[in-house]
N, C-alpha and C positions, 0 to 999 in steps of 0.2 A: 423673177418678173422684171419686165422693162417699160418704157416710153420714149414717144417725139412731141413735138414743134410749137405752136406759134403762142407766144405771148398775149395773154391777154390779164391785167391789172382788175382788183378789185377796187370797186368807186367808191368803199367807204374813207374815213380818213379812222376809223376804230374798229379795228376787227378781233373777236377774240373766237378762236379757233379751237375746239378740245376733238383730241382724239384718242376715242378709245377704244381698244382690244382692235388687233387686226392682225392678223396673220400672216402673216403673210406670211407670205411662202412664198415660196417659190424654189423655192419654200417662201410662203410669206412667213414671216416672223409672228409670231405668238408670244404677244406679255402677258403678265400676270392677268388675273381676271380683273383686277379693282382697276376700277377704272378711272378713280385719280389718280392728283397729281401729285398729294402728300410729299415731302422731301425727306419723312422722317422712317419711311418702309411700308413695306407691301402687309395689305392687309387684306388677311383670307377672310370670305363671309361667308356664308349661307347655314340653312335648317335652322333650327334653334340655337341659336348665342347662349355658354354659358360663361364661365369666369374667362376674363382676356388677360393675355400677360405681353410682356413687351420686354423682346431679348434684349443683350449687349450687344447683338449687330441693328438694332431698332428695329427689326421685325416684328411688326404685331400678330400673334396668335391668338385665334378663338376657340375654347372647347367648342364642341357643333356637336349636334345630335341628328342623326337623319332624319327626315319629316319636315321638316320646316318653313321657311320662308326664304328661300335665297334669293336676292336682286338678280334677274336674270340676265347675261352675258350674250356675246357672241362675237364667234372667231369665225374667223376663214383660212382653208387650205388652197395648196395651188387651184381644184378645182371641186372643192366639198366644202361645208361650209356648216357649222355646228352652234349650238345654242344650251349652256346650261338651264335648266329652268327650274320655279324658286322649291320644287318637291326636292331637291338635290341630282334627278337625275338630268342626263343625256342626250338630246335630240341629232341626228344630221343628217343630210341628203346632197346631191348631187353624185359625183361620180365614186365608184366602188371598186374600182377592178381589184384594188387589193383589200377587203375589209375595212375602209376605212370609216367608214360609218356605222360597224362595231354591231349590225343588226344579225351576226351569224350567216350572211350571204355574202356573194360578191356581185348583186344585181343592183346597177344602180337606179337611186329614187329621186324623184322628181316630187316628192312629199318628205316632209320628215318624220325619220323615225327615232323611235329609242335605240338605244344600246342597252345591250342584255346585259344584265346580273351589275349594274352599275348603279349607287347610290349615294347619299352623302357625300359626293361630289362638292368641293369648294374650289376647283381651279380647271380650265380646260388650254385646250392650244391645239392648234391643226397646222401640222406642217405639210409638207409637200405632199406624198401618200399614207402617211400617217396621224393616228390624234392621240392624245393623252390626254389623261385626269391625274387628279389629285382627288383624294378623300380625304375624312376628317379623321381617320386614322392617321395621317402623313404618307403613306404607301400611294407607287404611282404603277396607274395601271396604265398601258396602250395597246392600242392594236390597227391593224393595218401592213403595209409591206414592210417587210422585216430584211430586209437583203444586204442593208449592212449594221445588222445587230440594234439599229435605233429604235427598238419595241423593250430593251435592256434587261430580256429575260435571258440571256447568256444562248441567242439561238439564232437563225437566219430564217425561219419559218415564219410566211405570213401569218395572219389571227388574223380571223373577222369577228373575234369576240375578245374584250378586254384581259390581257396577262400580265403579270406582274411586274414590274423591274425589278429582277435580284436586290437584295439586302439593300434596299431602301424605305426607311420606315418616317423619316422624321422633314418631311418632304412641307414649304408653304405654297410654294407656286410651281410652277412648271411652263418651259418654252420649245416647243416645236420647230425645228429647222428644214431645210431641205430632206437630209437622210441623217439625221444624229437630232439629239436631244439634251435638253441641258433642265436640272433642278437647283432653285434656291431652299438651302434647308435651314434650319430652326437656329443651328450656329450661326449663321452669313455666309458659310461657303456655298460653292457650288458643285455638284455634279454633273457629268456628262458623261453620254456613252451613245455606240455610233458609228457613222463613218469617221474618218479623221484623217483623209490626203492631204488636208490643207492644212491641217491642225486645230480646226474647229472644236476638240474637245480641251483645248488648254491643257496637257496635263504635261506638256514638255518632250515632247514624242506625238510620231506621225503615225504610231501602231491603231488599229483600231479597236472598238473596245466596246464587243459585243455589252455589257454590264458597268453599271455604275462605275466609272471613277472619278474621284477629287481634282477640279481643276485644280494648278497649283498657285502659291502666292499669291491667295486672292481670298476676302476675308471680308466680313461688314456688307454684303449685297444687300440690296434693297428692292433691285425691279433688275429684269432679264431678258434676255430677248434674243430670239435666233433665226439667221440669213438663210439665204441657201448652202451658203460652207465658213461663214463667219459665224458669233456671239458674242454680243457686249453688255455689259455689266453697269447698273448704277450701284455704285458705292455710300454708303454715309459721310456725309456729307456734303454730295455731288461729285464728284470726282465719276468719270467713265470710264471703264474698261475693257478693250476688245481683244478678239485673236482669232487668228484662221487665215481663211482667204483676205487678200488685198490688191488681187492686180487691177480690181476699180478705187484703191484708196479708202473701201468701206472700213477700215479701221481706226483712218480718223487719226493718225499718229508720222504723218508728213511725208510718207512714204509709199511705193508699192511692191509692199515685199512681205512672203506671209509672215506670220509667227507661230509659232506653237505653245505662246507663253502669254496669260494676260499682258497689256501693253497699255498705259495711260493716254487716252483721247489729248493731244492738244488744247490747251487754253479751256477744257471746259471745266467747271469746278463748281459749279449750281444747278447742277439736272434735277428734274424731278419727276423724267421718266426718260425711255429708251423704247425706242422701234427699229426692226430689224427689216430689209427687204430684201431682194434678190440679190444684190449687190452694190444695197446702199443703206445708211445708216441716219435716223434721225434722233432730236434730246427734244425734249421740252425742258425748260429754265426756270429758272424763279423769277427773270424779268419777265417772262411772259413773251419772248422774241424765242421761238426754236432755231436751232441752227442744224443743218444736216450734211453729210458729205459721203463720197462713191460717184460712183456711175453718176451720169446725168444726161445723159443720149438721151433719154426721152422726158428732160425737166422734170423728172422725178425730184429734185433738192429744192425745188421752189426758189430757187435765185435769182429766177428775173433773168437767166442765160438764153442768147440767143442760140435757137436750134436748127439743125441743117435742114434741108427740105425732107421730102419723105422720099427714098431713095427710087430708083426705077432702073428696070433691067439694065446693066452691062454701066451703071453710073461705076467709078471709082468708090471704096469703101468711106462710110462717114468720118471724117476726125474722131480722135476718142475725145469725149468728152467726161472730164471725170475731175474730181478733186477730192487729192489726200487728207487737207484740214478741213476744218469745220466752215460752214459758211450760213449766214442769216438769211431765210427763208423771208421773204419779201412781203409787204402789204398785211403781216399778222403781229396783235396784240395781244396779248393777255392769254396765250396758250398756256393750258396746264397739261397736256397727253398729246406726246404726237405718235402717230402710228402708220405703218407703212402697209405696201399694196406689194405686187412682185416690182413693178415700174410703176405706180404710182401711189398717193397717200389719199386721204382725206383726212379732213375734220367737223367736228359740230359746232357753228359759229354762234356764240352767242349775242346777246341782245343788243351789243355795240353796232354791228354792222347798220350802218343808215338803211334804212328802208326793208327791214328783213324782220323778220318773228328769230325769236330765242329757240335754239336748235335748230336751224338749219345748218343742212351740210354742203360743205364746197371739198372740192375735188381739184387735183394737180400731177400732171406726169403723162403717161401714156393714156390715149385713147381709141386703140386700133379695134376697138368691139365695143365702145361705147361707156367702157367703166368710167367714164367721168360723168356719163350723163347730160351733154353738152350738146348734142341731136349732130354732131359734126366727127370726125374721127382725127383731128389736128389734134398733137401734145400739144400741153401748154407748162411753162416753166412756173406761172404763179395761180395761187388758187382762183377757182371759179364755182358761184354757189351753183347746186343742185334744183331747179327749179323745182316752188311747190312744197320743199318739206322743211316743216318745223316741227320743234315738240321731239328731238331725238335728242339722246343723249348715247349713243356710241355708232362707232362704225364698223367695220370691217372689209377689207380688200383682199382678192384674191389674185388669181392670175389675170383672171379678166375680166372678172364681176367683183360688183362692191355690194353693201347690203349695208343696213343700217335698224337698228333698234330705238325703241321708244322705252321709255323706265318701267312702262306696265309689261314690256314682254313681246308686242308687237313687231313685226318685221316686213320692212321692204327691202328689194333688190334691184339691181340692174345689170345691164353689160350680157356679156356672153350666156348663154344658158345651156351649151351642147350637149350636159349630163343631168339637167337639171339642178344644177347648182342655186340657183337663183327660188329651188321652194316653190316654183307657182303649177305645180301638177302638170306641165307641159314643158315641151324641149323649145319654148320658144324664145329668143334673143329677148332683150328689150331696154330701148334707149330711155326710156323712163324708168322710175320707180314703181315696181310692182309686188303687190302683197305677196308673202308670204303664206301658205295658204297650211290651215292644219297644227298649226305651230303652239 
């Protein structure tokens, strides 16, 4: 995913900015479900809660029973767009061509639907044409295009009905990338399996690797998160971990050169989450200042960078604009989740911003179809609220639609809708926020 141009500053002097679950893809990036900020580990919910334990990598686990209550989520793929809901199962719509809306077709829906034979679900992720869960078994199922082994059932066959990943049993979260996949398990490591030209699956080699394997030298995870050919890691204690692709510096480690080996983020050291985009990378902190870095052509880092025009036939190419280290996301307070779009991010701003209701969302980075919701299609490098909506409490960005939930379950969308990604029964665009219909 990408963005452009023009600067525009929020007028509060106190913004506090939460962003939660977004996918992006672009793979957008897919974190965990939980949609805090916690610094102390990812915690699985849903159905009935029974006894909870808390590993030596600080991972909190729930025994879960299917049936229950889950706090409903919601992700986005490059152009599909899914929602756990609180029975344990399933919902998604938008585009299909490879099962990735898990409804046993490949027709895509402009409503949502379930996904078949899928239950006790506590974690989802939509990456670029494919989705995963997690159950409260720990087993992670996906399905959708399968072309380079990222469904981790040892095969290249697309599903449009959920299949297993080989010998993965003890699974809390799960993150979605472009074409590979990555789980945080019950120890702190991680697994991945997948494409891996770039190295995106950590394991020290560029082989790819249709089924699970162990990222290596990397231990204690807490929240996860995957690019389109990158993944990075929050550690216990804050400390970030990335590896893959970096010729936009989304790795966050002073350089642009990939690796095939986790790699320590620069200077950061009090994350208390991690977002993944197309080719760029954000934290939320414990001060509540996020700081992001990659790409940045279309102010996707929120840095207040000035951006080139919007290009026009037979112009000379844009400057790159990109940075290897971390940089402080401008005009935000008191962030606890940041989460990325393919080029752009959002968040849900709470009660601080002058003159605005608690959950409203603002928007940053690219807006070539309106995902910022701004009635204009100019990038802009620093956020801007979302006219109109409060009372949310997560987001999600895709390639070119954002969407946004309420705590009861509710949902609006905007931006692009060519496959009906956007939920509202119709192929129609829309620079507003518009329900979610059926949900």
């Amino acid at each position: 995913m990408r963005s452009t141009a023009r600067r525009s500053a929020l007028t509060s002097a106190a913004v506090t900015v939460m962003v939660a679950l977004a996918v992006v893809v672009g793979a957008c990036a897919a974190p965990s479900p939980s949609p805090g900020g916690g610094g102390t580990g990812t915690t699985t919910t849903t159905t009935v809660p029974g006894s909870t334990t808390t590993l030596a990598s600080g991972v909190t686990t729930t025994t879960l029973v299917p049936g229950g209550n889950t706090p409903p989520t919601l992700v986005a793929g490059r152009v599909h767009t899914c929602s756990l809901r609180p029975d344990g199962t399933v919902r998604c719509w938008g585009n299909n061509a490879f099962g990735q809306l898990g409804d046993g077709t490949t027709v895509s829906s402009a409503l949502p639907v379930k996904v078949v034979g899928l239950d006790g679900v506590t974690s989802i992720s939509a990456g670029g044409y494919h989705t995963c869960a997690v159950r409260v078994t720990g087993n992670v199922f996906c399905w959708g295009n399968n072309s380079y082994g990222q469904l981790g059932d040892g095969g290249s066959s697309t599903s449009s009905t959920p299949v297993e990943a080989f010998n993965l049993s003890n699974a809390v979260s799960v993150a979605a990338g472009g074409s590979h996949t990555c789980a945080v398990k019950t120890t702190g490591g991680v697994s991945c399996w997948g494409d891996n030209f770039s190295g995106q699956l950590g394991t020290g080699s560029n082989s790819p690797g249709p089924t699970p394997r162990s990222v290596a030298n990397l231990g204690g995870v807490t929240k996860l998160a995957a690019g389109d050919a990158h993944t990075c890691a929050v550690v216990t204690g804050g400390a970030v971990y990335c590896w893959g692709d970096n010729i936009n510096g989304q790795l966050g480690q002073g350089t642009f050169l990939n690796t095939n080996v986790a790699d320590q983020v620069i200077g950061i050291t009090t994350a208390t989450g991690v977002s993944a985009g197309a080719a760029f990378t954000c934290v939320s902190l414990s001060s509540g200042v996020p700081q992001c870095w990659g790409e940045n052509l279309y102010g996707q880092l929120g840095n207040g960078a000035t951006l080139p025009p919007p290009p026009v036939e037979g112009d000379p190419p844009p400057p790159p604009l990109k940075e290897s280290t971390p940089q402080e996301v401008v005009d935000l307070v008191g962030v606890s989740v940041v989460n990325n779009g393919g080029d752009h991010a959002c968040g849900v701003i709470g009660a601080e911003l002058a003159n605005a209701g608690s959950g409203q969302v603002a928007c940053w980075g690219r807006n070539s179809t309106n995902q910022l919701a701004t009635g204009a299609v100019a990038a802009t490098s620093t956020p801007i609220p979302v006219t109109g909506l409060t009372g949310y409490n997560q987001v999600a960005a895709g390639e070119n639609h954002t969407c946004a939930m309420k705590p009861n379950g509710t949902a609006v969308c905007w931006g692009d809708n060519s496959f009906g990604q956007l939920g509202t029964n119709n192929g129609a665009s829309s620079v507003t926020p518009v329900a979610v219909v059926a949900l």
